[in-house]
N, C-alpha and C positions, 0 to 999 in steps of 0.2 A: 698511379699515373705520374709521369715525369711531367715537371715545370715545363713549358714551354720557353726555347731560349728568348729572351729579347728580341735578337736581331729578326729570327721569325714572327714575334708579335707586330712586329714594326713593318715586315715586310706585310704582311695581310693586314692590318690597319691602309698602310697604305692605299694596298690594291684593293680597298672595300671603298677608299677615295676616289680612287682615278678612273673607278666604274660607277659612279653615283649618279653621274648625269643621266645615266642609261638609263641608272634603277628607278629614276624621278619618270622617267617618260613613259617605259614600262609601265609603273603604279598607274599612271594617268590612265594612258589605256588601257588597262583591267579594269579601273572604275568606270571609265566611260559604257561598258555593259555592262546591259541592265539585270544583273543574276539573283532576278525573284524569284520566288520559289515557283517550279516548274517551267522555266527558263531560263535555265542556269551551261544551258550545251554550250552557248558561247564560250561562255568561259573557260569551261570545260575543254571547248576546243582550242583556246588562246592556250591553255597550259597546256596539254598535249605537244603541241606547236615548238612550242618554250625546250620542252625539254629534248625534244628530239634533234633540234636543231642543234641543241650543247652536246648531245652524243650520248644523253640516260636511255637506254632500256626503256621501252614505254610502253606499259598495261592499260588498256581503256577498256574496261569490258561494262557491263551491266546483267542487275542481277533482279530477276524478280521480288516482289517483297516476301515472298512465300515460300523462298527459298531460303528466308533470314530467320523463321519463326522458332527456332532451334537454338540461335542463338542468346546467351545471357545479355540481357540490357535489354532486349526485341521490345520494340512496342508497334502495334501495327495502323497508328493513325489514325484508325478509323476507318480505314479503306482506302481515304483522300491519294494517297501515292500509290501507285502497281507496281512501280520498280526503280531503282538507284542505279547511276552510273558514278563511276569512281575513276581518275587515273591517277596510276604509279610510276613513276622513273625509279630505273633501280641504277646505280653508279656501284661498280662490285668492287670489294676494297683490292689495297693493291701493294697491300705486306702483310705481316703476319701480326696476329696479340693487340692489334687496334679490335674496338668495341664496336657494335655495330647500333645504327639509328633510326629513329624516322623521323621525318620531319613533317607534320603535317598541317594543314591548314584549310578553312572550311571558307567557298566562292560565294556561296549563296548568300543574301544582304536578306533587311526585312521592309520592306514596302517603305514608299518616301514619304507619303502623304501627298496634300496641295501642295503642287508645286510651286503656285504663288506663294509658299510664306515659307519658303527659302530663300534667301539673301542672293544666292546663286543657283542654275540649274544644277537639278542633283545629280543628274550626269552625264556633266560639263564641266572636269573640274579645273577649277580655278585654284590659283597659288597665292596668298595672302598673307603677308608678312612672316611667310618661313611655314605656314602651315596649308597642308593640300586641303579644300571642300569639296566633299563629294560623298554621297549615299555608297556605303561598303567601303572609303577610302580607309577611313580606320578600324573596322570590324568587318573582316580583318584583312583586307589585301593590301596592308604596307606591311601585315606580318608574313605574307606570304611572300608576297616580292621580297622581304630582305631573308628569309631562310636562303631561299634562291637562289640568289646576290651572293648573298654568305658564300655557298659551294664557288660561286663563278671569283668572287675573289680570291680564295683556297687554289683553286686551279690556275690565275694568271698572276699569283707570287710564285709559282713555280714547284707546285705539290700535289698530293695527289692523299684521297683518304686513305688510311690503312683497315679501315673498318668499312663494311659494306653500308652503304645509304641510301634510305627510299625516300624519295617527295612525293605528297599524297597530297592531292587538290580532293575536295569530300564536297557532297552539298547535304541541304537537313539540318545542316548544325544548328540553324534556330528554329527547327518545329518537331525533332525528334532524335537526331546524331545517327541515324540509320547509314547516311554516309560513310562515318565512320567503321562503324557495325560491318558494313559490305566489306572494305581492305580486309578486316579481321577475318572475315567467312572466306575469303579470297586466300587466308594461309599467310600473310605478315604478319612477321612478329619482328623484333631488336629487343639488343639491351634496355635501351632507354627511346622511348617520345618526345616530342620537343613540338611545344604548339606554341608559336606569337602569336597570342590573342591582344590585345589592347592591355595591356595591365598598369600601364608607367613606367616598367624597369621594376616592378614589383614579381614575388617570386609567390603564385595560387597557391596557399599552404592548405586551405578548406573550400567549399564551394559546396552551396545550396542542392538539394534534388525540385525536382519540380514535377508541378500534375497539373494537365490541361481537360478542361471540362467543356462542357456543353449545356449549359440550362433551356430546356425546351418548355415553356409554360402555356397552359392554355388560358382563353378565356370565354366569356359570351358575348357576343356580338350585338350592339344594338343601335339605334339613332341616337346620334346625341342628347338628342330631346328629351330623350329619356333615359340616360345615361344609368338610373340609379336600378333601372330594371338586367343592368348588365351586367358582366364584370370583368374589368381591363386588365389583360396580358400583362401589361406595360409596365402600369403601376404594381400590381402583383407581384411582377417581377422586380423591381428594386426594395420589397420587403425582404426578396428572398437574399439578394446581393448586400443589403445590411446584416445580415444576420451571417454571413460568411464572411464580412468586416470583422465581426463579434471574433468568431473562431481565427481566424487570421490575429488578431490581437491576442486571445488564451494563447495559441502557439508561441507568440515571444513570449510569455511568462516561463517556459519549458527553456529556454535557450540560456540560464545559468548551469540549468545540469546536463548540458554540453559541452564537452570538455575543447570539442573544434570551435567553438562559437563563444563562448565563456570570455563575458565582456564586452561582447560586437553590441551593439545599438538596434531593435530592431532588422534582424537578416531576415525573417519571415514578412514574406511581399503576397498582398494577395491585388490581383487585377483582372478589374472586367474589361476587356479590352475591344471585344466587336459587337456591338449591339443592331439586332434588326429585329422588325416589327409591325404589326396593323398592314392596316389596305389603303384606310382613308380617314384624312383628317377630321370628317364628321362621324364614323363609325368607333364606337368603343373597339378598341382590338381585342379579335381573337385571337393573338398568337403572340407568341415573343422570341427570339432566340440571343443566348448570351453566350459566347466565348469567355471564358476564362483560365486564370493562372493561380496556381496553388503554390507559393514554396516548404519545403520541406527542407531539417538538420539532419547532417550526418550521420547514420545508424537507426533513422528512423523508417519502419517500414512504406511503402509504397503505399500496397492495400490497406496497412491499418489507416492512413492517409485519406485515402479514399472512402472508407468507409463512416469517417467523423465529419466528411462532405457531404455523403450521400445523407446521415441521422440530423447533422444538422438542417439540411435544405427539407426534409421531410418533417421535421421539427416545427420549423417555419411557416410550411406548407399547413400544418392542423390548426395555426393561428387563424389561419385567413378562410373567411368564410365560404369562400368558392372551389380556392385550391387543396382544401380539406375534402373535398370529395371526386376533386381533378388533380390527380398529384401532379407536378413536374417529371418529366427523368430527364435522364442525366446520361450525358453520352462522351465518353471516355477518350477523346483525341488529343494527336498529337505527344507531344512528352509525356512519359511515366517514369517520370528516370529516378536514381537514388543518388544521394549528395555520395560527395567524396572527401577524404581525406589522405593527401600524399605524406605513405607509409614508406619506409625501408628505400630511404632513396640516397644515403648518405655519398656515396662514389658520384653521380649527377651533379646531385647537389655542391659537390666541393668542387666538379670543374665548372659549374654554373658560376660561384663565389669567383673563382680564380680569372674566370673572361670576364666578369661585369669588374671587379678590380680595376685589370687593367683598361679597362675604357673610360672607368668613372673615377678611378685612381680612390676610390673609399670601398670598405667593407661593404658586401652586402651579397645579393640584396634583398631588401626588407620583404616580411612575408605579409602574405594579405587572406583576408578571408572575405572571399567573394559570393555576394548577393544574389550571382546568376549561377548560370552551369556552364562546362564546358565538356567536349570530346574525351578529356582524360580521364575521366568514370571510366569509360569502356576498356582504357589498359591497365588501370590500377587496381579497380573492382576484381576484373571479371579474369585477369591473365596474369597479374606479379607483374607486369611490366610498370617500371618507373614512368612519370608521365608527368614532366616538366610544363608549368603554362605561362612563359614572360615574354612580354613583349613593348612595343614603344608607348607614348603619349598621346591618348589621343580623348574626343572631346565631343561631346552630344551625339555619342553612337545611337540606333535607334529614334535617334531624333530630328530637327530640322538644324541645317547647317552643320553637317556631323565634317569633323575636320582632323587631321593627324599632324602630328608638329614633325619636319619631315628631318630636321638634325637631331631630332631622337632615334628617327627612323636610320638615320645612320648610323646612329651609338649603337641598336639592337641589331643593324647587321654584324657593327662587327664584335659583337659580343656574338653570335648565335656562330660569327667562323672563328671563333679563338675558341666556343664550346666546342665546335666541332675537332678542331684540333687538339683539346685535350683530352677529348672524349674519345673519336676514332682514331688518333696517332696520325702523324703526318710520314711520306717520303716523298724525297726529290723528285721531282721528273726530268 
């Protein structure tokens, strides 16, 4: 790859400038819908919108989930989902020996909680000393918005890519990546991926796999009255959720002899996340249901995974006087997925270095190993495709008052269009 001249660096720096107001109001209104999982069309349709108007090529199709089950990565939910929609803009390149990309980015957020104990509506967002609030504002649509941006400042410095580019709006990304999964079944491929997830300006050098369960426990029903003639779901069931605490803490003992993880503090997360249960406050419950989250290191299998879940919970289960003769199952949703580690990515990576340089004027940038998962499994794993994950600053994702610092969000636009320019090659227009 040739240096990018200055005076072009300077011109797209610029014009990543003199369209930011746009890209601020844009971001606003992408967060303003509400794209939880299973109503995510919106968005879906705002980016559609987005791109056609700029002059991309525009794929919107949808694809059964049954159509996906061939696929390496598949996991099928549980059933919860029947089918993914996905849209593509394709921009065909427009010289010769540029490299070709994707740039992709996942609409769908994860639920806000009460919204009373958000500082601000969650999606309403508000601007607060240089930083946007809003549910999805930073995981991820200020990464999506600035890929976006990127291209649009690229084309009004007066250039065009020489490599071919697709923008991929995905949903799924937090309860399975099937989104992803779809583009790929759909026949895209590129040299190189390019995801803005939330990361700091940090460059995913590892990332966790993860297993989502389901504890379904029973019990026996009785009057409170007599409580001791009974025996409680409820309670039963956080025997069993300490006991997969236990296993969740052996797992980080294993995480010295990971060579992606070597060093990290605790990367193995384990959480019970939805609980439901009983009928009535005077009745012992019969029943319990537990949502949960498993993480898993680099190279470690899935099913073996699964199945020191399943010996553990059944382990647990012969302690306890009731449920030793009323097992629990266990029911297998959402994420099955396997960590990653970004291999063979040298040529990216050195024009990844070469654009955060010049925006941050220091080396970098620094690599990180990440606690969650992201969509770049699915091109590194399963396809050789290189599958970059940097993105801006941002702050209580998943959480209340989740917020994105929005002149990061400009630094990683125009880092992600001086990648592009090193990466697909530039010409005049």
């Amino acid at each position: 790859m040739t240096a990018i001249p200055e005076k072009t660096t300077q011109a797209i720096l610029d014009a990543v400038e003199a369209g930011f107001d746009d890209q601020v109001s844009f971001l606003a209104d992408l967060t303003r819908i509400p794209s939880r999982r299973g109503e995510e069309a919106k968005a879906l349709d705002f980016m559609a919108n987005a791109l056609s108007t700029r002059g991309w090529e525009v794929d919107d199709w949808t694809v059964p989930m049954s159509e996906l089950a061939d696929q390496p990565g598949f996991c099928d939910a549980a059933g919860d989902i029947t089918e993914i929609r996905a849209v593509n803009g394709t921009l065909e390149g427009k010289g010769s020996g540029g490299k070709s990309l994707i740039l992709q980015g996942h609409l769908d957020v994860v639920p806000e909680g009460p919204e009373e104990m958000w500082a601000t509506p969650p999606y309403d967002p508000v601007i607060k000393d240089g930083w946007m609030h809003g549910r999805g504002a930073g995981d991820m649509k200020a990464g999506d918005t600035a890929a976006l941006f990127a291209v649009d400042a690229i084309r009004r410095a007066g250039f065009a890519s020489e490599g071919r580019i697709h923008y991929q709006s995905v949903i799924e990304e937090e309860s399975s990546g099937m989104g992803a999964l779809a583009t790929l079944a759909r026949g895209y491929r590129a040299d190189c991926v390019f995801i803005p997830e939330p990361t700091g300006h940090s460059l995913v050098r590892a990332q966790v796999g993860v297993v989502w369960f389901k504890l379904q426990v029973q019990g026996k029903p009785a009057h409170v009255a007599y409580a001791g003639t009974g025996a409680n779901a409820i309670m039963g069931t956080f025997e069993l959720l300490t006991a997969l605490e236990a296993l969740c803490e052996e797992f980080n003992t294993r995480v010295p002899d990971n060579p992606a993880f070597k060093g990290a503090e605790h990367p193995i997360n384990f959480n019970a996340g939805i609980i439901k249960g009983g009928d009535w406050a005077s009745s012992v419950p019969s029943w319990c249901e537990v949502d949960c989250r498993m993480g898993l290191l680099p190279g470690w299998s899935v099913e073996e995974v699964k199945a020191e879940i399943a010996e553990t919970v059944a382990k647990a289960a012969k302690a306890h006087p009731f449920l030793r003769s009323n097992p629990p199952e266990i029911v297998w949703n959402g994420f099955q997925a396997d960590g990653f580690v970004l291999e063979n990515a040298d040529a990216p990576e050195t024009a990844l270095s070469a654009a955060h340089k010049s925006v941050f004027n220091q080396d970098g940038p620094e690599d990180r190993q990440f606690t969650a998962l992201t969509d770049t499994r699915f091109y590194g794993l399963y396809h050789g495709i290189p599958s970059l994950c940097y993105g801006p600053v941002a702050e209580s994702i998943h959480g209340f008052d989740e917020r994105v610092d929005l002149a990061s969000v400009k630094q990683v636009t125009g880092v992600i269009a001086l990648f592009i320019a090193e990466w697909c090659g530039l010409t005049e227009t």
